[in-house]
N, C-alpha and C positions, 0 to 999 in steps of 0.2 A: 504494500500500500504506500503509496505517496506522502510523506511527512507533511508537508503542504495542506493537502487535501482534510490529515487527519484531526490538524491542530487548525484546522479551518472549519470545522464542523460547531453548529453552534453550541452544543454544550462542552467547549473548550476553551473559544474564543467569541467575542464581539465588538460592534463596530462603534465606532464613536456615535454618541445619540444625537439627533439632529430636531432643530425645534428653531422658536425663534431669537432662540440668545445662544445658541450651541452651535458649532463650526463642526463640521463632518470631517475632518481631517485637523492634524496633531499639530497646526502650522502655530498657533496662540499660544499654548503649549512648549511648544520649540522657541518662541518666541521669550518667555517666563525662561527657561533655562536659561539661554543665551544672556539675558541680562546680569540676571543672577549672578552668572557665570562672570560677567566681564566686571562689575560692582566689586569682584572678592579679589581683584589683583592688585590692587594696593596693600590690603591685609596679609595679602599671602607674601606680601616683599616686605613687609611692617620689617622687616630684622635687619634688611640689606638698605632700606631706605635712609638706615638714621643720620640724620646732618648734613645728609647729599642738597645737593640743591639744582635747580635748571640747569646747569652746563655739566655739570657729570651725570645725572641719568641715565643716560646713552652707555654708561659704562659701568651700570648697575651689576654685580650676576644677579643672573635668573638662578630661580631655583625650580624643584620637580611642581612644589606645589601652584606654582607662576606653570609652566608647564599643560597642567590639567588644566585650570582655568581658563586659556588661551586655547585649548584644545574646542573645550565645548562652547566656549563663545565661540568663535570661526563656525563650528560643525553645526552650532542649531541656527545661527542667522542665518547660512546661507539655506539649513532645510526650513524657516520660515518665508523665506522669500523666495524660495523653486514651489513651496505650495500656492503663494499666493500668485504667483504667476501664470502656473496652471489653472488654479482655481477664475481668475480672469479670462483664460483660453476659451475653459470650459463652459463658459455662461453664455461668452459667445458660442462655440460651437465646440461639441465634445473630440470630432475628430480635429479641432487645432492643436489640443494636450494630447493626440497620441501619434507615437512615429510608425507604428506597423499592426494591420491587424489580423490575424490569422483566419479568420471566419469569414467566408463573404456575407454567408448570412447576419451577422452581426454587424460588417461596415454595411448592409443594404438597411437594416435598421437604422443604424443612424444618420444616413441619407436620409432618411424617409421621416426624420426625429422623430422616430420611436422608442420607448422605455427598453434599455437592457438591463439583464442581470448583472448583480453583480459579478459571479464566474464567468460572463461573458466580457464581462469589462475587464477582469484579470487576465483573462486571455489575450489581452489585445498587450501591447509595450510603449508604455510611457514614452513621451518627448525627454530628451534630456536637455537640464537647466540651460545651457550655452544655446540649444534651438529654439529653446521657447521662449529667450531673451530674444535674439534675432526672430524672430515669427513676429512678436508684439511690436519692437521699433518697425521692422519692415513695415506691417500693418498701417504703425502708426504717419510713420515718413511718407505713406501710400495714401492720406486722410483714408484708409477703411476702418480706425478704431478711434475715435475721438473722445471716448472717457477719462475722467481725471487721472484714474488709475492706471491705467494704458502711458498715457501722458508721463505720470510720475517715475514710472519704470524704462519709460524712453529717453528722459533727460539725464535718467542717472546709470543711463547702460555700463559704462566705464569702470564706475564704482562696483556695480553689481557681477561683472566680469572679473574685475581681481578677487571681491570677496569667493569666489566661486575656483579661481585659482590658487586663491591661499588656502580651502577647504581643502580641494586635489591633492595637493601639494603635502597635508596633513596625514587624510584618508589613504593614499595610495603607497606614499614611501615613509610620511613619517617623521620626516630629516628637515621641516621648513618651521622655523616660529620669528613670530613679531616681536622685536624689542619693545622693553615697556615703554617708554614713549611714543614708540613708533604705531603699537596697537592703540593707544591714547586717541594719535593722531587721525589714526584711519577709522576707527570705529566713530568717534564724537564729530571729525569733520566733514564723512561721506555716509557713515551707513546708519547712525539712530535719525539725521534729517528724513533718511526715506523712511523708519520705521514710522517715526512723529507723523508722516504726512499720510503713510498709506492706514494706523491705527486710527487715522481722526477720519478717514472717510466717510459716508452714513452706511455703504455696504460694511463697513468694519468695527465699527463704532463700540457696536453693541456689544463686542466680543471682550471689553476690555479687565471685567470681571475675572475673566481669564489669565491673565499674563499682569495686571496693574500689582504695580504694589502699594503700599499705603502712604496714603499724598501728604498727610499732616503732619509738619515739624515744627520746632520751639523757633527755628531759622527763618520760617516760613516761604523756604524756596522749593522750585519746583525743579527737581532732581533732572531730569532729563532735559527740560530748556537751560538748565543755566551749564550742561554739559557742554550745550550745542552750539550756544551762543557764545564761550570763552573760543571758540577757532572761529567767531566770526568778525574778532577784535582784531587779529594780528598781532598781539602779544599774548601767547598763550603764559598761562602760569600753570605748569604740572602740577604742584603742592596742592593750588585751590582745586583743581579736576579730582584728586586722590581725597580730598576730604568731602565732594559730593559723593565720588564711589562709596567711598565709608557710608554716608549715609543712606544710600541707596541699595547697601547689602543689609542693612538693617533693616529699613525699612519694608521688605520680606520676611516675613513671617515675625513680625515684633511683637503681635500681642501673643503667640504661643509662648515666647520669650517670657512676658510679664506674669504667666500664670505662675510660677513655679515661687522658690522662698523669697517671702517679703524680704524689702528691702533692712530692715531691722534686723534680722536675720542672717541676711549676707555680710553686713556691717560689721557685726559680730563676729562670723566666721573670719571676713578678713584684716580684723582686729590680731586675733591670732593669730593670721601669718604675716601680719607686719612684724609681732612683738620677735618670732620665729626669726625673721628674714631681714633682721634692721631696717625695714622699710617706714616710712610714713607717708602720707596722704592728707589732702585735704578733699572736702565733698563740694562739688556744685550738679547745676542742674543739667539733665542731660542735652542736646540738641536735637536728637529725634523723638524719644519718648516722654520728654517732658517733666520726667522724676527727679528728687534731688539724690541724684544716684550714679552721681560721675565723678571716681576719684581722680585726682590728680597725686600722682606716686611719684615718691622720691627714693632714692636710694644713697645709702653711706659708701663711699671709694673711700679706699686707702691711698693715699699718696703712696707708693713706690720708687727706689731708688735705686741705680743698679750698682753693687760693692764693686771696689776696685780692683785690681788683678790680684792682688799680694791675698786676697781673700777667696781667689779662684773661680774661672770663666761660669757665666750664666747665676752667681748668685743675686741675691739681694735685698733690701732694709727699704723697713715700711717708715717715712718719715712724717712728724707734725700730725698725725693721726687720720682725721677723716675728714669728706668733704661733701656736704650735699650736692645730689646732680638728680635733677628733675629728667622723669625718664618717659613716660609716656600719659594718657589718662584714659578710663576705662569705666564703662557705663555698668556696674555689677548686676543691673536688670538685664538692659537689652542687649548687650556684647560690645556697643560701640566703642572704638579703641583706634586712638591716632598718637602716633608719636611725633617728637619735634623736628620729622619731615615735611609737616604744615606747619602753618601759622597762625597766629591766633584768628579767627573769624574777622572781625574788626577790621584787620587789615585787608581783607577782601570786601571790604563793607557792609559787611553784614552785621548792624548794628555795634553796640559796644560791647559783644562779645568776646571773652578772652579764656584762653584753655590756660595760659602761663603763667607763674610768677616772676615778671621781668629783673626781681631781683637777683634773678642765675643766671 
């Protein structure tokens, strides 16, 4: 028996449910990872970022977990936007989204737009993404498709063609990734405009239940325009981009975050591992979840000294004792956590906000 066939039977598998706020394929979905996914690459370099600034970035290392992240951003944008572009084929006309169909009797149905099955429509072989980019500009260059959406996919062909060769590039050998700037650059200056423009559509609108994540912060900015709008200045600032991702990996899934021990609770717990870990802290409020539940952590350094030869290579003498050094701050509700690879808020104008104590 056919593996296919067997875990295609309905009491094994089924289809995405379709209705008036439900999308029949995983594109919204792919969509919610992909973000997800590109939001956590500042966190995942939180270690290798510290004190860097604008002109060394570019010579960050990457690490595995930078890696993943960059995997599944590239791999679900681009399966969000090969759905939606078929899904536009489609509405036009079912035989645009496919390249070969095995049945006559099934391409004479759809001549004829008549309902097929769906094993007749698995029967048939998908358009692939680079065809059905060129299908819709052609279309569109030809005035035969003149919807916004049509439109939106034809002016950003360019865009949508590298994202598409940087997925290849992933999937097939494995051996291609974006520096962390560089994925900054190309995701916020070419590919979340087409996401903003093709999710605000009225055919897309609805879906956004789907893949949104939750819009309210203490900042009161909106995560994804103020992404798109820093490459539209011409001075970008990485630090300010890296502290919307922060809040934009929170802001996914933050009130499952908030159910769990009160904040009294954590307080106390990490009371004990300061007393443990020479650390202290002080509390302010958070900037996406709104709690007073954001420490600002210090840590005691030894001054170090290195002993002279007569005392033998590689020793050395702890001098003048200890030195505060303010090291990161950390939301103990919702996870938010930025070190002094950004800058205080403030400085980016976002009110009189400040994560630091400029006295260090």
């Amino acid at each position: 028996m056919s593996l296919i066939k067997y875990y295609s039977q309905d009491d094994k598998s089924e289809k995405f449910k379709e209705g008036q706020n439900s999308f029949s394929n995983a594109a919204f979905y792919s969509l919610k990872i992909a973000l997800r996914s590109y939001f956590s690459t500042y966190h995942c370099m939180l270690r290798n970022l510290i004190y860097e600034d604008n002109d060394s970035i570019e010579k960050v290392k990457l690490d595995y977990a930078y890696y993943e992240a960059y995997m599944e951003t590239i791999v679900h944008l681009q399966h969000f936007l090969e759905l939606i572009i078929k899904d536009i084929l489609e509405k036009e006309n079912p035989l645009l989204a496919l390249r070969y169909i095995k049945k006559p009797v099934t391409l004479h149905k759809l001549l004829n737009k008549e309902e097929i099955t769906e094993s007749e429509y698995n029967e048939s072989y998908s358009i692939e993404f680079n065809d059905a980019l060129e299908t819709i500009c052609e279309l569109v260059k030809n005035d035969r498709l003149s919807q916004r959406s049509c439109i939106i996919i034809s002016e950003n062909k360019d865009a949508l063609s590298a994202l598409n060769n940087f997925r290849n590039r992933i999937w097939h050998r494995g051996k291609f990734v974006l520096k962390y700037h560089s994925l900054d650059e190309f995701i916020c200056k070419y590919v979340l405009p087409i996401v903003s423009e093709i999710s605000n559509l009225d055919e897309y609108k609805c879906f956004k239940h789907e893949w949104e994540y939750r819009q309210e912060n203490e900042l009161g900015v909106n995560i994804l325009e103020k992404l798109i709008k820093e490459f539209e200045t011409g001075l970008v600032d990485y630090t300010k981009i890296a502290l919307f991702k922060e809040m934009g990996r929170i802001s996914y899934g933050v009130e499952s975050k908030l159910s769990g021990p009160s904040i009294e609770e954590k307080i106390k717990m990490l009371k004990k591992f300061e007393k443990k870990h020479d650390m202290i802290f002080n509390v302010h409020t958070c900037p996406v979840c709104g709690n007073k539940s954001l420490l600002n952590y210090y840590s005691y350094e030894e001054w170090i000294d290195e002993l002279g030869d007569e005392m033998g290579p590689g020793g050395f003498q702890i001098i003048n004792g200890y030195e505060e050094v303010e090291k990161y701050v950390r939301c103990v509700l919702c996870d938010f956590e930025v070190n002094k690879f950004i800058k205080d808020p403030c400085e980016y104008g976002l009110g009189e906000w400040m994560f630091w104590d400029n006295e260090f």
